[in-house]
C-alpha positions in Angstrom: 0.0 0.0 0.0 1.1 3.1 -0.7 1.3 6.7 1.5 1.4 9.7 0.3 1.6 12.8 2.9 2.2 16.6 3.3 3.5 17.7 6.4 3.0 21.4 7.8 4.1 23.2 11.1 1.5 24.5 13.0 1.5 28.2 13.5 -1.4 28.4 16.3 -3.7 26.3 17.7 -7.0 27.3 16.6 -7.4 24.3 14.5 -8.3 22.7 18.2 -11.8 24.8 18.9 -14.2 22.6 18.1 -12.1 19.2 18.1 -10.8 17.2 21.4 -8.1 14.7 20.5 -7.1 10.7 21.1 -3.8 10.7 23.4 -1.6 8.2 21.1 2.2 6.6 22.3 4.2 5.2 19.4 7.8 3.4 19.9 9.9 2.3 17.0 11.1 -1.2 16.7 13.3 0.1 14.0 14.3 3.6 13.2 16.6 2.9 10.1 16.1 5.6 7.1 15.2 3.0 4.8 12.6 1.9 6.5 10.6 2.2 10.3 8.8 -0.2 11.7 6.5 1.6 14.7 4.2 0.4 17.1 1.3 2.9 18.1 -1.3 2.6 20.8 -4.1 4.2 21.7 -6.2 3.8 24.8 -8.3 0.5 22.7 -6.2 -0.2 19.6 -2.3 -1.5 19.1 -0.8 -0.9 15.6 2.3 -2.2 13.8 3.2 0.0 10.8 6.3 -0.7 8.5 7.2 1.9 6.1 9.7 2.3 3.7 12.2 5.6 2.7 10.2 8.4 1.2 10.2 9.2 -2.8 9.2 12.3 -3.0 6.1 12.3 -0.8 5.4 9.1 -1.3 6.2 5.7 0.9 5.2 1.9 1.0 3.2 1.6 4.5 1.9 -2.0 5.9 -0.4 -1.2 8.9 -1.8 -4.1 11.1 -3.7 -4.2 14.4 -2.2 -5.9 17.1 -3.7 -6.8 20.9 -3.2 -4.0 22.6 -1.6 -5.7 25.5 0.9 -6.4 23.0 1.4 -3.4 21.5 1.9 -2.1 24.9 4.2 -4.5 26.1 6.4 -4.0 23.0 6.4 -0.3 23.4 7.5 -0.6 26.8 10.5 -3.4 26.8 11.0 -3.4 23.4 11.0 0.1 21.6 13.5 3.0 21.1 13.5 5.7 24.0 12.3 8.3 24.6 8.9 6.8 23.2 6.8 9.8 21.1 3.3 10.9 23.0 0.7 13.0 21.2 -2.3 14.2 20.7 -4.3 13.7 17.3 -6.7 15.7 16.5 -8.9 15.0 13.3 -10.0 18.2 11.9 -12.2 18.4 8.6 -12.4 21.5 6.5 -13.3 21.7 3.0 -13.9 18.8 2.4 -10.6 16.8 3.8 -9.5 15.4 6.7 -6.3 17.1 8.7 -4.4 15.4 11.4 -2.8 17.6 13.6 -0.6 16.3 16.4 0.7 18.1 19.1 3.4 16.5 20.7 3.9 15.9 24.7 7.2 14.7 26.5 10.5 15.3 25.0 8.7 16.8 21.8 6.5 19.0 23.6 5.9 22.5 21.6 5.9 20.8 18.3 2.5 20.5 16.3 2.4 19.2 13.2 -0.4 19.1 10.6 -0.7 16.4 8.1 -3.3 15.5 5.1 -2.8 12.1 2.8 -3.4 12.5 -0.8 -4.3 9.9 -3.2 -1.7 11.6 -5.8 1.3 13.7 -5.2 -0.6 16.3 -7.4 -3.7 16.6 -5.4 -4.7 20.6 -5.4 -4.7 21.0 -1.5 -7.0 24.6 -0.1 -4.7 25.3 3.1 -6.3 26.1 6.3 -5.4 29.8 8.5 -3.4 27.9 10.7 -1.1 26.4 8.5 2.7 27.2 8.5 5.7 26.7 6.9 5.8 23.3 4.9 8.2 20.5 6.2 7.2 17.4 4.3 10.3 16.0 3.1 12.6 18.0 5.9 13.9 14.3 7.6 14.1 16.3 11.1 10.4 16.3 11.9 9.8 12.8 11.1 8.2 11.2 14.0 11.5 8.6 14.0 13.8 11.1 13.8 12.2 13.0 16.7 13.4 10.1 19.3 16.8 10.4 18.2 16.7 14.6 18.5 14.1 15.3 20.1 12.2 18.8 19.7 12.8 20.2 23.0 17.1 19.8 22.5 16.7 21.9 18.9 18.1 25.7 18.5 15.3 28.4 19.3 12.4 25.6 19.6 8.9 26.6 20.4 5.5 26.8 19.6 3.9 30.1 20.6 0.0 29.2 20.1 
């Protein structure tokens, strides 16, 4: 299956007034650039995703739910530190679904907004609170963020 995403930074948070998010913890099995392999919880669901190295904006992505007592377990003994922590919200406007996340824990500050297209050339209309785009900028990939995370970075912070 394939994955094709635009990431944006977040440059206030009124994409949150109407929306109350899912807490989710993610770990990474394997944080390689060639390809991740993640496990994500939430408070009722446990997910193993592999994905491979971006082309462009595009990326091969095998998702599978997992017991969640598993999934936990794994993220736990098993998983890269410091484990990522967020908040998701899902947030619709014009017609497409936006997932924002705001980060907690060692990433706390960042927020990220993210839309999946079905081709790289979808025409995408851009919501107020939309920043700077960092879609292929390796830093603010999720597995890079356990490695460096967002609090450690030069001049970090999210002023919404």
């Amino acid at each position: 299956m394939k994955e094709i995403e635009r990431k944006f930074l977040v440059t206030d948070a009124s994409y949150k007034s109407r929306n109350t998010g899912i807490l989710y913890k993610q770990g990474y099995l394997n944080s390689d650039f060639e390809r991740t392999v993640r496990v994500r919880v939430t408070d009722r669901e446990g997910f193993i995703t592999i994905k491979s190295k971006n082309i462009g904006l595009t990326r091969a992505e095998f998702e599978y739910e997992i017991p969640l007592d598993d999934a936990n377990e794994m993220i736990h003994t098993l998983c890269e530190k410091p484990i990522i922590e967020k908040i998701r919200y899902k947030i619709e406007y014009k017609g497409v679904v936006w997932e924002v996340d705001e980060f907690l824990g060692e990433n706390q500050g960042l927020v990220i907004a993210e839309i999946e297209l079905g081709n790289e050339t979808d025409e995408v209309v851009f919501p107020e609170w939309l920043g700077r785009e960092v879609s292929q900028d390796t830093k603010y990939y999720n597995s890079n963020l356990i490695r460096h995370p967002f609090k450690h970075w030069e001049g970090a912070k999210f002023d919404a």
